[in-house]
C-alpha positions in Angstrom: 53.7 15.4 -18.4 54.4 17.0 -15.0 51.4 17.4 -12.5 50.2 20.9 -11.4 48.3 21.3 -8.3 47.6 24.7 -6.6 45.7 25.8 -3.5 43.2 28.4 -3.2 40.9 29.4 -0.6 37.2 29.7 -1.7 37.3 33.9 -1.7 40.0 33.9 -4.1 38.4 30.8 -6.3 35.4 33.5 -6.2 37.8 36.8 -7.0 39.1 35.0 -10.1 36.4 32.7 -11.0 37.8 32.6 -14.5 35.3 29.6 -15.5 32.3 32.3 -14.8 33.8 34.3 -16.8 34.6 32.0 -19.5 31.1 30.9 -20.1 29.2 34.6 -19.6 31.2 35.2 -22.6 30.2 32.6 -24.7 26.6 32.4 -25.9 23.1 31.1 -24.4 23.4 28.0 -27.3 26.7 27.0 -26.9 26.1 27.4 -23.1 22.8 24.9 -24.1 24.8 22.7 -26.7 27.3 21.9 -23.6 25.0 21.1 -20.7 23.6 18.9 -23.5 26.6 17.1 -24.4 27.4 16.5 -20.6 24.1 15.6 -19.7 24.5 12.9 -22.7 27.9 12.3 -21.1 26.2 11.7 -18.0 23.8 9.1 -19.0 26.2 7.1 -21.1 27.7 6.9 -18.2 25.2 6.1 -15.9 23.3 3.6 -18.3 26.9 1.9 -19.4 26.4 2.0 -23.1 25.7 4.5 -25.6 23.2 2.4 -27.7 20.8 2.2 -25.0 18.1 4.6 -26.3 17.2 7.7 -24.1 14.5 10.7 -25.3 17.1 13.3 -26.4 15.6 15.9 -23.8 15.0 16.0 -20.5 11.2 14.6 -20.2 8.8 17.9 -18.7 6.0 17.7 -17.1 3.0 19.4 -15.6 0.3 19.2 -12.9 -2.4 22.1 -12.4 -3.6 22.4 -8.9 -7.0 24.5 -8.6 -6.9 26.2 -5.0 -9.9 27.7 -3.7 -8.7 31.1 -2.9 -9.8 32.7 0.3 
């Protein structure tokens, strides 16, 4: 397998931007389904196995802050 490097400079990266393009195309649950699978890539990764349990979503949370308004 031969190894194929090329150079670009960041304004034509941003002209061709063919990634961009790739995933505007597809729709808002594959574009879901695959920040899924990396973030699950991600902490297999970080956690070094994949048995050790996670919550399968990001945890969210919440905190309400009364101002007095002036």
């Amino acid at each position: 397998m031969e190894r194929v490097i090329s150079l670009t400079t960041f304004e034509e990266e941003r002209a061709e931007n063919k990634w961009r393009a790739f995933w505007l195309s597809r729709s808002p649950e594959e574009r879901i389904s695959e920040v899924e699978r990396l973030r699950h890539e991600y902490l297999v990764a970080l956690l070094g196995a994949p048995h050790i349990g996670f919550p399968p979503r990001l945890r969210r949370s919440l905190l309400l802050v009364e101002r007095e308004i002036r």
